[in-house]
C-alpha positions as CSV (number, residue, x, y, z in Angstrom):
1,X,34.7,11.1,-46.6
2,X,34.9,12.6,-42.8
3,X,36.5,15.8,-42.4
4,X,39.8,15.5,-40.4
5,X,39.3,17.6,-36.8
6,X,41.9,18.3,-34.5
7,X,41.7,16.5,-31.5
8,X,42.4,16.1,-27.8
9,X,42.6,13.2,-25.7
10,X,41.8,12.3,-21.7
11,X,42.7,8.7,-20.5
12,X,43.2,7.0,-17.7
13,X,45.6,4.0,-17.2
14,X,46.1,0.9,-15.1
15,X,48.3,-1.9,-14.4
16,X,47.8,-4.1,-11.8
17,X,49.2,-7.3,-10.3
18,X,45.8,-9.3,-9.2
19,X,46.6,-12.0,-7.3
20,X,49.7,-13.5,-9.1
21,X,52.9,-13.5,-7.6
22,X,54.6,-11.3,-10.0
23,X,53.3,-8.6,-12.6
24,X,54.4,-9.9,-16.5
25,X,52.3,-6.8,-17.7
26,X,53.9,-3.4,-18.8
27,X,52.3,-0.2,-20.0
28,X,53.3,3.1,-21.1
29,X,53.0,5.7,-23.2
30,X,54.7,9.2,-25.1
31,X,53.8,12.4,-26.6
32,X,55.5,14.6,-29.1
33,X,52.8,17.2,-30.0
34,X,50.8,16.6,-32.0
35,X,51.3,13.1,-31.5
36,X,50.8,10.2,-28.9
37,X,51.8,6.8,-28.5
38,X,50.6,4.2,-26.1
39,X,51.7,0.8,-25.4
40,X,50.0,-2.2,-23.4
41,X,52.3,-5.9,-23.1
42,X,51.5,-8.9,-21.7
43,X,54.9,-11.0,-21.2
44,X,55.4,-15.1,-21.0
45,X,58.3,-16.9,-20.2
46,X,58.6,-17.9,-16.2
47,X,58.5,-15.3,-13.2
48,X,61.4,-13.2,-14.8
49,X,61.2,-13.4,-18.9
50,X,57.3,-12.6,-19.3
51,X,58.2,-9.2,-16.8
52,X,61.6,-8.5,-18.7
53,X,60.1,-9.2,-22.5
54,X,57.3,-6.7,-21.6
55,X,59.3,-4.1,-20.2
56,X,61.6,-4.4,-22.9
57,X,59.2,-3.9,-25.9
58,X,57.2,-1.0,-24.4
59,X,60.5,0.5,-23.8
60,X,61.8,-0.5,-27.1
61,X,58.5,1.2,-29.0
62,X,58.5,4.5,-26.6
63,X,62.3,5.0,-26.8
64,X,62.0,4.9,-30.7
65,X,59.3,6.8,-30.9
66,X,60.8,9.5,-28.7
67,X,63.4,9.4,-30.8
68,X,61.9,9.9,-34.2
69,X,58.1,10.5,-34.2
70,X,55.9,9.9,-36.5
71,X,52.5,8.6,-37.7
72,X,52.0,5.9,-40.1
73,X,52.4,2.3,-40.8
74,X,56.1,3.0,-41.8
75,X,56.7,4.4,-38.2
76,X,54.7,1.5,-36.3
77,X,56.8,-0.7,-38.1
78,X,60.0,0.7,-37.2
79,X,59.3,0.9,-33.1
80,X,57.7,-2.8,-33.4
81,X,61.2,-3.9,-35.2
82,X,62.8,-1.9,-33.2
83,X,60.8,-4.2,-30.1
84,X,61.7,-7.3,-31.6
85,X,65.7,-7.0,-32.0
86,X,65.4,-5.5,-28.5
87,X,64.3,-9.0,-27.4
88,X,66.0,-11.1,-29.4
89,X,69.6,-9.8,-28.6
90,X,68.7,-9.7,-24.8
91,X,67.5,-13.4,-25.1
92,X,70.8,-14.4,-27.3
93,X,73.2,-12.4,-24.5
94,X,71.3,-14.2,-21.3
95,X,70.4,-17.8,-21.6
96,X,67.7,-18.0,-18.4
97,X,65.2,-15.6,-21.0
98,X,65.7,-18.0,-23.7
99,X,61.6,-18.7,-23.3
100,X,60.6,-15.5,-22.9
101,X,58.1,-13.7,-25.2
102,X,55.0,-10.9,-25.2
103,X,51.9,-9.6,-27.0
104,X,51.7,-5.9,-27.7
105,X,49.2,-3.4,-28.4
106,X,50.4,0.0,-29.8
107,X,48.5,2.5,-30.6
108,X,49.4,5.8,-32.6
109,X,47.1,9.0,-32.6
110,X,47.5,12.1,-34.6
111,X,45.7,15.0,-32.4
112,X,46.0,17.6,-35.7
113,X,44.4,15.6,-38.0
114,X,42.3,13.3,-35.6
115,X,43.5,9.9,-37.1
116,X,44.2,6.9,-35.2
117,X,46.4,4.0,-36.3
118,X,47.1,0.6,-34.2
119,X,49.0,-2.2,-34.2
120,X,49.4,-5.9,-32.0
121,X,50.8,-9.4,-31.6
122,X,49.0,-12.0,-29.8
123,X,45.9,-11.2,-27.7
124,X,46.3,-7.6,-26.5
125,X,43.5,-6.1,-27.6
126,X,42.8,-2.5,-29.2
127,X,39.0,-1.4,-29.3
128,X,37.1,1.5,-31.2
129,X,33.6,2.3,-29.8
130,X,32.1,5.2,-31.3
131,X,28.5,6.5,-30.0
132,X,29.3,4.2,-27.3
133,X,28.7,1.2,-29.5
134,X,31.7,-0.8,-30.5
135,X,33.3,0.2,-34.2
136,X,36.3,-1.7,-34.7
137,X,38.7,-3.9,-32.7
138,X,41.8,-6.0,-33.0
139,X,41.5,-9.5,-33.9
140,X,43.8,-12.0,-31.2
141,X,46.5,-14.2,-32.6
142,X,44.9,-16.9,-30.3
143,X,44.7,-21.0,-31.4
144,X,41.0,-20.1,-30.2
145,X,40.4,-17.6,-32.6
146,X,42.2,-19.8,-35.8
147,X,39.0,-22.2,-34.6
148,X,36.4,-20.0,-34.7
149,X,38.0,-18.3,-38.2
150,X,38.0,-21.7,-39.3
151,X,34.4,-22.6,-38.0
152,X,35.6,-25.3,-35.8
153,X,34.4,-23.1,-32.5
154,X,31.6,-20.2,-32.0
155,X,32.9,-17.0,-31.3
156,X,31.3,-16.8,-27.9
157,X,33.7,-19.8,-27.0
158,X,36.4,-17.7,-27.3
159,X,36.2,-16.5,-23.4
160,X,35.7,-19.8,-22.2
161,X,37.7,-22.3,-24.8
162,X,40.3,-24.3,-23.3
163,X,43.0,-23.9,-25.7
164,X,42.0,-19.7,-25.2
165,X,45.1,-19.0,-24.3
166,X,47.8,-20.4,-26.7
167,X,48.7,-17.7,-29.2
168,X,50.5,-18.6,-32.3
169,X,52.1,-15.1,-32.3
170,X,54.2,-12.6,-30.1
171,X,57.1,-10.8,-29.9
172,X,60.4,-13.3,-29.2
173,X,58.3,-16.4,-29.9
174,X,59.1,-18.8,-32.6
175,X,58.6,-17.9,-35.8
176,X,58.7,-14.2,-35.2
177,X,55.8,-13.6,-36.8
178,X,55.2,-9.4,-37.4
179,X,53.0,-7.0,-36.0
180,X,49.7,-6.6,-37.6
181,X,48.7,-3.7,-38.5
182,X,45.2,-1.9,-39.0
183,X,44.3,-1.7,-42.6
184,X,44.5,1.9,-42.4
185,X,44.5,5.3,-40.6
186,X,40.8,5.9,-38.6
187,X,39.5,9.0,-38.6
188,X,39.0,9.9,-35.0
189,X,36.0,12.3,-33.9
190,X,34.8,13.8,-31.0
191,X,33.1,10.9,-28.6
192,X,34.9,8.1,-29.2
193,X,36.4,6.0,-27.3
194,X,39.6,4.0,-27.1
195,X,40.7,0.4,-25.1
196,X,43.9,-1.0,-25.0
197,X,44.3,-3.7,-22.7
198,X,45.6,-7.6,-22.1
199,X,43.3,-10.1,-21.8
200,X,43.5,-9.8,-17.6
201,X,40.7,-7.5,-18.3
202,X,38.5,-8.1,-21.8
203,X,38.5,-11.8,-20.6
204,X,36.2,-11.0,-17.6
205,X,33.9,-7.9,-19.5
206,X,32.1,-8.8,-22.6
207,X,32.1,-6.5,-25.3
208,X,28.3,-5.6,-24.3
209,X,29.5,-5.0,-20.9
210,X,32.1,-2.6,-22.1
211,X,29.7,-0.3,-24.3
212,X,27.1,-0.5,-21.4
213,X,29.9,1.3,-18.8
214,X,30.8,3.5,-21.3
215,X,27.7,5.1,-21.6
216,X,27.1,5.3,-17.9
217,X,30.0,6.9,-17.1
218,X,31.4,10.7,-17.4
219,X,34.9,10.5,-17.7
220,X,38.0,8.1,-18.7
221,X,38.5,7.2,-14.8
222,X,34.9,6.1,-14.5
223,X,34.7,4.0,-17.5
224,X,38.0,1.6,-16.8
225,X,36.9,1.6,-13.0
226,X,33.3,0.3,-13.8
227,X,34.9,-2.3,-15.8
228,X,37.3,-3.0,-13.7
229,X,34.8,-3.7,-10.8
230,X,32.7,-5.7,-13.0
231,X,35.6,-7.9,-13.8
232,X,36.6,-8.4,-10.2
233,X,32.6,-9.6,-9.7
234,X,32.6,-11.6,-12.6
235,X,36.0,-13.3,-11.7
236,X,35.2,-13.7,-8.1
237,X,31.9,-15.9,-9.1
238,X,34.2,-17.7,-11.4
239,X,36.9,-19.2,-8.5
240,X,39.3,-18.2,-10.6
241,X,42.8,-16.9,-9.2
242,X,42.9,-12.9,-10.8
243,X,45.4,-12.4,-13.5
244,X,47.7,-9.4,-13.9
245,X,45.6,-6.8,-15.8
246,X,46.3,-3.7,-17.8
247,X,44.7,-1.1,-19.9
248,X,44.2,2.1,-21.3
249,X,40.8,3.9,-21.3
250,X,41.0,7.2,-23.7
251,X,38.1,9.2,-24.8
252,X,38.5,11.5,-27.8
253,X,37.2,15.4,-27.4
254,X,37.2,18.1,-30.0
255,X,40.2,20.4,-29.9
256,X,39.9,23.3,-27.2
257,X,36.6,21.7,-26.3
């Protein structure tokens, strides 16, 4: 059993448009000592529903949160349900977002007892790299991954697989399908590192690619802007048009350190 150790975090975020005409990504985050929460969505639904049903969860989650933080399962719950009936009564009161829909990634850290706790929809992706090596991640809600689950596809198909991106799961699709949560708390210690971002970024930097930067770099800033210029490479030899792309880099320090 690890010993619980207080604490701190450093991150750096971004959210950028690439080269579509309108950003359908939203991020923010909240802190109510000693907890933090931080939130990455990726919207759908025409030029105006994916931006709306992304601002509206991350605002949905942080507005809850603010309002009655906690840590747990119970409380990820609440702000993702909280998300949901956001969406669904602003889709029921205007017709035109009928369509719309978004993933989600939330995370939830405890800075006194150094726990972490995480939940999604669709393919927003949370990551856990610990001695720079990854440790745990999220698993997308993707027809792609159903495939390679079902051993129909290999799993390095998933970046390249033409039905990657239809999800069977977000928040105001059909079906309303819940958030999924981590099994359980994670013990957080001093060196490791947390991603949250939408698939604008971890589908142009391989996993590999994203341990690699990590260990070159010094701080937060340094690790998501090495990634982020490896994407733009990567994507650039592709001839692919750049998607909207957002993500949290946050590296875990002991208390005081």
């Amino acid at each position: 059993m690890v010993d619980q150790v207080p604490v701190d975090l450093s991150w750096t975020r971004i959210n950028e448009i690439g080269k579509r005409p309108s950003n359908q990504d939203t991020v923010g985050e909240a802190f109510a000592d000693p907890l933090a929460c931080f939130v990455v969505a990726d919207g759908a639904g025409g030029h105006e529903g994916g931006e709306i049903a992304s601002k509206v969860v991350v605002d949905a989650i942080l507005t809850r949160f603010r309002q009655n933080p906690a840590f747990g399962p119970e409380a990820m719950l609440a702000y993702a349900a909280s998300a949901s009936s956001d969406v669904a009564r602003r889709k029921k009161h205007e017709p035109r977002l009928a369509d719309m829909s978004t993933t989600v990634a939330a995370l939830l850290v405890d800075r006194a007892r150094g726990e972490a706790l995480w939940g999604h929809l669709g393919d927003t992706r949370v990551y856990l790299f610990r001695a720079a090596r990854l440790h745990a991640m999220s698993k997308d809600h993707s027809m792609t991954q159903q495939l390679i689950d079902a051993g129909y596809a290999r799993a390095e198909q998933l970046r390249l697989h033409p039905q990657r991106n239809i999800l069977f799961a977000a928040i105001g699709a059909e079906g309303d399908t819940g958030v999924e949560l981590l099994a359980g708390a994670v013990q957080l210690l001093p060196g490791d590192a947390l991603l949250l971002c939408s698939d604008g970024l971890w589908e142009w930097v391989m996993e590999a690619d994203m341990e690699r930067t990590l260990a070159q770099s010094s701080n937060s800033a340094d690790w998501l802007a090495r990634m982020c210029r490896l994407a733009d490479d990567n994507i650039k030899n592709s001839g692919k048009v750049r998607d909207n792309y957002s993500a949290y880099a946050i590296l875990v320090h002991k208390a005081g350190a």
